[in-house]
C-alpha positions in Angstrom: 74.8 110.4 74.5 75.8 110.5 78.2 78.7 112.1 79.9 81.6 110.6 81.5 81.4 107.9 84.0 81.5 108.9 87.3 83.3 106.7 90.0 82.8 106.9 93.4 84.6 105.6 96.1 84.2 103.1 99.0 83.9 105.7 101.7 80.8 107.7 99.7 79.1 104.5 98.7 79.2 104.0 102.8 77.9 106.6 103.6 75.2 107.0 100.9 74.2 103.3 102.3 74.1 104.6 105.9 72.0 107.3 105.3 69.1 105.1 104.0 70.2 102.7 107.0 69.1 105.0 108.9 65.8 105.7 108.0 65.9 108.0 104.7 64.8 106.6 101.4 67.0 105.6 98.8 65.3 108.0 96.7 66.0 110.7 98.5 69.3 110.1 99.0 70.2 109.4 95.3 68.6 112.9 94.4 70.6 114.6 97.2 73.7 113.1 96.0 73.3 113.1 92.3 73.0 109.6 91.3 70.8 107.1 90.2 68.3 105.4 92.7 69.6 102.1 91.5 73.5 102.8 92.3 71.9 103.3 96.4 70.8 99.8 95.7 73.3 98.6 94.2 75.5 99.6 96.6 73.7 98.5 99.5 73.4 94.9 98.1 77.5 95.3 98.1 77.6 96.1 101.2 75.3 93.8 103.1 77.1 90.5 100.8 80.7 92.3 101.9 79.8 92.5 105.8 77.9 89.1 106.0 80.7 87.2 104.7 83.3 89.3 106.7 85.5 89.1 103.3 86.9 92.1 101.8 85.7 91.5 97.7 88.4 90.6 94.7 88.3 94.4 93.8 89.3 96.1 97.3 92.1 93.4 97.3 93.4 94.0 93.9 93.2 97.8 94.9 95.3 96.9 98.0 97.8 94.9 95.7 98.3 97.9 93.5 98.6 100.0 96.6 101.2 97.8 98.6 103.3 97.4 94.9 103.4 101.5 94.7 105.0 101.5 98.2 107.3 98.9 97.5 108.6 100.5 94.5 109.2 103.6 96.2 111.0 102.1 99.2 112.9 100.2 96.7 114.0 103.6 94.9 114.6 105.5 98.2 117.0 102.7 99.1 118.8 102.9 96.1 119.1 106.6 96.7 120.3 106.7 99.9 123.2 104.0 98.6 124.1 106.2 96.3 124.2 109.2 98.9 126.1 107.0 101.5 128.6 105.5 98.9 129.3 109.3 97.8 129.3 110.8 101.1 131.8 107.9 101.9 134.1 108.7 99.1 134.2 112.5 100.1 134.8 111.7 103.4 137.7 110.0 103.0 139.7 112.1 100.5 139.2 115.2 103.5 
């Protein structure tokens, strides 16, 4: 049975693919980081389609998405906030 599923993110894929760039081998790096020789690959194939295009892929703009949707909920809840906090300042204001 295996273990849990590790995920790793863009910045480590990088830089496990820019180690072999430049000049290890994949196997070596995989065994230094702990993951499977085919993941360097894999990851490297990402990569090279991702910078030849000059596209970002459907995932890193869906994670964006999410992202930009978190921030705009929050600014949306500050705002309301700070209404509320100006409307009852206001009101004390005026009855001193």
């Amino acid at each position: 049975m295996k273990g849990p599923r590790m995920v790793f993110n863009d910045e480590f894929k990088r830089a496990a693919v820019a180690k072999v760039e430049g000049g290890r081998t994949a196997m070596s790096v995989a065994s230094e980081l702990g993951v499977a020789v085919e993941l360097i690959y894999r990851w490297k194939k990402e990569i090279q389609a991702t910078s030849a295009t000059g596209q970002t892929t459907i995932k890193e703009l869906e994670a964006k998405l999410r992202q930009m949707r978190k921030r705009a909920e929050r600014a949306e809840m500050e705002s309301a906030i700070l209404k509320k906090a100006d409307w009852i300042y206001g009101n004390s204001q005026a009855k001193d």
